[in-house]
N, C-alpha and C positions, 0 to 999 in steps of 0.2 A: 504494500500500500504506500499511499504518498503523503506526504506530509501536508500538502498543502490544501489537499480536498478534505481534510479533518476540518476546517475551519467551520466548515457545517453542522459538527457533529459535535454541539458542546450542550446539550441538552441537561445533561446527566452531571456536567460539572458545573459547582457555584462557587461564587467569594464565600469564603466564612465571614459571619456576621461580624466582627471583630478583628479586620484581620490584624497583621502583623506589617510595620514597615519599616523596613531593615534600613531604606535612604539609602545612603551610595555602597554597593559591596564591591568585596574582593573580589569577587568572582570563582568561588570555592565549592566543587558540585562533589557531591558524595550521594553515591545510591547505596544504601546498606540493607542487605539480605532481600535485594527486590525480586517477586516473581510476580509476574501477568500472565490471565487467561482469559483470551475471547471468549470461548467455551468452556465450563465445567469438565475441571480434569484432563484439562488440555495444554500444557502451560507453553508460551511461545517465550515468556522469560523467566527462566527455572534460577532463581536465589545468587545474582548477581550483586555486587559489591564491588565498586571500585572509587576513585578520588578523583579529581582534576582538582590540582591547587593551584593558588592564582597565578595567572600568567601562563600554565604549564600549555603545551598543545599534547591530545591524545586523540586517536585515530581507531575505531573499529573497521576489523575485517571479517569478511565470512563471506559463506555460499547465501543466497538470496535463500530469503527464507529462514536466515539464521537467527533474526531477531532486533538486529542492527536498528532498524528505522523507529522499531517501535522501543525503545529504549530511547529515543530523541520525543517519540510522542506522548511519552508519560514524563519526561523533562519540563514540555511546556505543558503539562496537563491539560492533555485531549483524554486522555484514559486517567486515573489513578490506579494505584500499584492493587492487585488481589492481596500482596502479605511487603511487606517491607515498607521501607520510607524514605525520600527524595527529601536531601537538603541544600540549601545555597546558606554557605555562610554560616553554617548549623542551624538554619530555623528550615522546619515543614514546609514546605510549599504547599502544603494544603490549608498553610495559616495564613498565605498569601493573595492579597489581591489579584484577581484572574489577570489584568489589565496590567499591574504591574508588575506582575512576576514577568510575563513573556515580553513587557518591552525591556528588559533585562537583556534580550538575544538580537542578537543581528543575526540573518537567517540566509544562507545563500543554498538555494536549491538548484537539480539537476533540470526540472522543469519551471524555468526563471517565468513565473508573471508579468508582463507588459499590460500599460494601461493607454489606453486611448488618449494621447495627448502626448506632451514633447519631451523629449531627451530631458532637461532638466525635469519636469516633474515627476517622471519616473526616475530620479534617481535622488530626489527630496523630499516626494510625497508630500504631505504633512505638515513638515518643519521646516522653519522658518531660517534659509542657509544663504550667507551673503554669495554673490558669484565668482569671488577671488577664493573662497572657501570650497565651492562646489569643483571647481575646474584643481583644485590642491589634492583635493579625495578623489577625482579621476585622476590627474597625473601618478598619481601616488599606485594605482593598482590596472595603471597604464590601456585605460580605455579614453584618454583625453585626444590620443593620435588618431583616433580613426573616427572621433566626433567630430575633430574640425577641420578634418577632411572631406565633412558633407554640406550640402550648401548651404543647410540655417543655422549648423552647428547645434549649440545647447537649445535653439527654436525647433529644432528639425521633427515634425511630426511623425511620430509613432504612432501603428495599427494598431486597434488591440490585439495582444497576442504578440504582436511583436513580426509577423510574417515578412517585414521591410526590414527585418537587421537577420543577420546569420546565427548561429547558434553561439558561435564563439564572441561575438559583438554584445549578444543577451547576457550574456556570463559574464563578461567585463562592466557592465551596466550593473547587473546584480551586487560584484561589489562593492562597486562605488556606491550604489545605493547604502547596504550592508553598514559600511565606513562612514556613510553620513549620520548613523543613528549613534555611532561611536559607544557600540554597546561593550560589555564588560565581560560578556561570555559569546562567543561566534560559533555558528552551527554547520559545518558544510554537510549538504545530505547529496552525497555521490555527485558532487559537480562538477566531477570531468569526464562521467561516462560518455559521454556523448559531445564530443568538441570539434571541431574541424580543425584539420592537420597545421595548418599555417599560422593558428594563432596560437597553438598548444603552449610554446614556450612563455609568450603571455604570460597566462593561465595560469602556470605553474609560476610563473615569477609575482604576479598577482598573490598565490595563495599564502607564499613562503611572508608576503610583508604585513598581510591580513591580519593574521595568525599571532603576527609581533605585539606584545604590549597586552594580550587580553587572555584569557582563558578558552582554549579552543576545542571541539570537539568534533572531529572531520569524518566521514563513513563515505568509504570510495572501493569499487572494484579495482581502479586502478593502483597499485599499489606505490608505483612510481611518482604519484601524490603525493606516499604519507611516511617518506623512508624519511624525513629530517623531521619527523615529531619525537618529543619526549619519548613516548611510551604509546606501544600496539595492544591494544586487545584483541585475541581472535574469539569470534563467534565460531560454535555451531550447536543445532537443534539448541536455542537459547540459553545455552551457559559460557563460560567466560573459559574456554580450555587452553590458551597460554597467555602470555603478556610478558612485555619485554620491548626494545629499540629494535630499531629493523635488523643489527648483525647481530647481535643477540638471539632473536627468533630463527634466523638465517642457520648459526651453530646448531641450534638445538635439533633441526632435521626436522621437525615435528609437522603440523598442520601447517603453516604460514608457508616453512618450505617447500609445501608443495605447491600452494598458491604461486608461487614466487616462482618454481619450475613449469608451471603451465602456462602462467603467461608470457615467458621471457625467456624458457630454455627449449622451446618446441623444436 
């Protein structure tokens, strides 16, 4: 499933009456003994526990289906956990403001949202960003070269959907976008499965400066993403079966290495 068509689907979760607000955090996530089940007796995330402390970047891998994305959708509470608990900071996210827990994250997805209207507003939405400011957050994650290379630049109308920029052009927008919210935890959900060859290095150079400065949580097939993060989790069938830096997992032989041999030693 995708993360972005949850936004529908918040029926079932509320603020608490009370909640809690924590003001500026570190950016400090701990899942502790978490399991999720769509279904009764079925768990897709069987007693997972791990840290991201502030600033660190950490990267999930796995076979589709391993659990990966939904592990990112009880983060910003679209689901809540069946047994365990989700902290930032050490407080419950279920003490938290719905609205402001999740502007907590800057979000960069593999299927990037385009909104009907122009290069600048899709990558400010909302908020209120001077244009010496805006054009600083594109340079910086280097989609500012191929904006004003179009003929209105930051004016340049956008389809909804985006159908008038490439896939790799949407991705570069996303994180300028991402960067303008100057959130304090960054989510990448597999945003380089799908890129077009010429801007790849982009991409990747985009991801590596993203990532600087905040606490990061990446989920990519690609692995070649996520070899300069702190620390890998591998998924599978929803549990946490190794963890480590990319030569680390590499020694061990184990599951990663073989991900590692299928995509790159065929």
């Amino acid at each position: 499933e995708r993360i972005f068509l949850l936004f529908e689907e918040d029926d079932k979760i509320h603020s608490p009456k009370r909640p809690k607000y924590p003001g500026k955090i570190e950016g400090r996530v701990e899942f502790r003994n978490v399991s999720f089940e769509y279904k009764i007796d079925e768990k897709v995330i069987d007693n997972v526990s791990f840290v991201v402390e502030p600033n660190e970047s950490v990267a999930f891998v796995g076979a589709t289906g391993a659990g990966k994305t939904t592990l990112i959708n009880l983060l910003l509470r679209f689901y809540d956990p069946t047994e365990g608990e989700i902290l930032i900071d050490g407080i419950n996210i279920k003490e938290m403001d719905l609205k402001v827990l999740r502007n907590y994250f800057g979000l960069v997805l593999q299927d990037v949202f385009m909104f009907a209207g122009d290069i600048r507003y899709n990558i400010i939405l909302n908020n209120e960003i001077e244009d010496n400011k805006l054009m600083e957050y594109s340079k910086y994650v280097n989609a500012h070269n191929f904006i004003s290379k179009l003929k209105k630049k930051y004016d340049n109308i956008v389809s909804e959907g985006g159908s008038n920029l490439s896939t790799g052009q949407r991705q570069l927008i996303a994180f300028a976008r991402a960067l303008a919210k100057e959130p304090r935890i960054l989510i990448l959900d597999e945003a380089t499965s799908s890129i077009d060859s010429e801007t790849e290095y982009l991409i990747q150079d985009a991801i590596r400066k993203i990532m600087k400065d905040r606490s990061s949580i990446a989920i990519a097939h690609r692995l070649s993403t996520i070899q300069d993060v702190d620390k890998i989790y591998v998924m599978s069938k929803g549990k946490i079966v190794e963890s480590g830096t990319h030569s680390q997992l590499l020694t061990q032989k184990g599951y990663y290495f073989e991900l590692y041999k299928f995509q790159y030693l065929k």
